[in-house]
N, C-alpha and C positions, 0 to 999 in steps of 0.2 A: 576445512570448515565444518561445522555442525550444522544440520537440518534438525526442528521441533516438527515433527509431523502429526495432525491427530482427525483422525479418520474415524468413519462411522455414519450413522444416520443423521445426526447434529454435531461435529465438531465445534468445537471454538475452543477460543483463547482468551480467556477473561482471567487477567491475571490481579489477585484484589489485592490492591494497592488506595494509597489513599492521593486524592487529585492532585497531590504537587510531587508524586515522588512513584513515578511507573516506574514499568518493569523496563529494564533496560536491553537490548538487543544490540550488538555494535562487533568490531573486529576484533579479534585478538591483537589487532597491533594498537587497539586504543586504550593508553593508560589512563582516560583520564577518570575512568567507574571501575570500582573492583580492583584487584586486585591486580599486580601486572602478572602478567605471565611469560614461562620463559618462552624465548623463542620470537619472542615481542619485536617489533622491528622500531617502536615507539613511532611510528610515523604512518596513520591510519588512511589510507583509500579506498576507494571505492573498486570492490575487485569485479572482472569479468567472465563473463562465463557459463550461464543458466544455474547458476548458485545462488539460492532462497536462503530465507532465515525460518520462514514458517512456513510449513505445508498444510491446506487445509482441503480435504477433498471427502467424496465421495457422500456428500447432503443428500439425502433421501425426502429429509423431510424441511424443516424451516434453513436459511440461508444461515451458514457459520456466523460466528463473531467472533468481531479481534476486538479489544479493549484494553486500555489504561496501560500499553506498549510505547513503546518509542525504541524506532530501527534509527541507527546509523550505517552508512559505510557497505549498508548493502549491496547486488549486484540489484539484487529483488529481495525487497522487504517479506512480501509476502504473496504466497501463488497460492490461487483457490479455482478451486473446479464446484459447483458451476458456477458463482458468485457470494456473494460475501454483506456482512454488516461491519464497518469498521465504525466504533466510539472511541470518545477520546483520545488518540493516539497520535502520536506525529512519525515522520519518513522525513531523516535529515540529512543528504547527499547521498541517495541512494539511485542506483542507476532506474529505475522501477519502482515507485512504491508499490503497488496493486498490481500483478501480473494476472489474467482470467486464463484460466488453461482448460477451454472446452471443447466444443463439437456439437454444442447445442445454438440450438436457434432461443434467440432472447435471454433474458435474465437480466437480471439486478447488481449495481453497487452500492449499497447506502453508507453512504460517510455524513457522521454526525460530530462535530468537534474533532476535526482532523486539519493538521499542519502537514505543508508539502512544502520542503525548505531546498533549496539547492540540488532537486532531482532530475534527472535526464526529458522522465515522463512521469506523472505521476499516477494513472491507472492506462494500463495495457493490454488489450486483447491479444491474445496470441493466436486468433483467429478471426481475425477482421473480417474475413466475407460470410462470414456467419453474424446478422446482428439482425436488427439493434436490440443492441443494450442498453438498460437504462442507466446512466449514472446518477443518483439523484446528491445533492450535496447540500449539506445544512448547517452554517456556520462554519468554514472551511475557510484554510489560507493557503495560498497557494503563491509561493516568493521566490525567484529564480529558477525555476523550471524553464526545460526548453518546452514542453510540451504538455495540458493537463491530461487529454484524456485523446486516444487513437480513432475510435469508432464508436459507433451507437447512437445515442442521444444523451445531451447532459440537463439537469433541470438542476438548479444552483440558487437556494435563497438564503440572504445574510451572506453572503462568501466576498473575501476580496482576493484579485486576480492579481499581481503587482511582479512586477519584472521579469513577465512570463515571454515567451516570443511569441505562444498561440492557446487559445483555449480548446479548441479542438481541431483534429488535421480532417480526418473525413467523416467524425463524429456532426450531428447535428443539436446546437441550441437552441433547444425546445424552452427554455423556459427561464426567466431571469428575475427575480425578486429584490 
């Protein structure tokens, strides 16, 4: 697998694309973008393992941003230390969309026009007794997951929740629009 890493005082990921046609992120075993490659098993899953598509760490100063992406087939779309701004982007059968890889007390998720289709969870503290966190979510879908968000707090206006088992497990729903 490949890792995009990008580190720094303000990383992000804003890949300029135009609204109907992001940047695409998915498995080598997925013919159905680009090109096939060899090796290809033509039969794409979701692999496991603490295997990321993007790495975004070390913000000093404003919160990373991911934009105008779309992950498939992740294990984890994307892992950010200490939190993240995710725009327009969708996480399609990815074991993780959002994994937070801190140590820090509080911090932020802002997802603004984000799809979460067929994921395990779709953001994940990997430090849960460190919180809360805020998740904040604005215009969001969130469709077959087993789980939206592990810990923190979530504040969610405009977002539809549909064939989820739960919206949050020890997170708290602060706010519903």
């Amino acid at each position: 697998f490949a890792i995009i890493e990008a580190l720094g005082p303000s990383p992000c990921a804003v890949w300029e694309t135009d609204p109907y046609h992001p940047a695409i992120l998915t498995s080598m075993d997925d013919d159905i973008f680009g090109v096939e490659i060899d090796g290809s098993t033509h039969n794409p899953v979701t692999r496991s393992g603490d295997n990321y598509y993007l790495w975004l760490g070390n913000s000093d100063e404003e919160l990373p941003v991911v934009a105008n992406a779309r992950f498939f087939y992740a294990d984890t779309g994307v892992a950010v230390y200490p939190g993240c701004r995710v725009w327009n982007s969708q996480f399609v059968q990815c074991g993780v969309g959002i994994a937070i890889c801190d140590g820090m007390d509080g911090g932020s998720v802002d997802l603004r026009n984000v799809l979460f289709s067929q994921c395990g969870m779709a953001v994940y503290d990997y430090d849960s007794a460190i919180s809360p966190w805020l998740v904040s979510a604005e215009n969001i879908t969130v469709d077959g997951c087993d789980l939206f968000c592990d810990a923190g707090q979530v504040l969610a206006t405009n977002s539809i929740f549909a064939n989820t088992s739960a919206i949050a497990e020890t997170a708290t729903l602060i706010g519903w629009n």
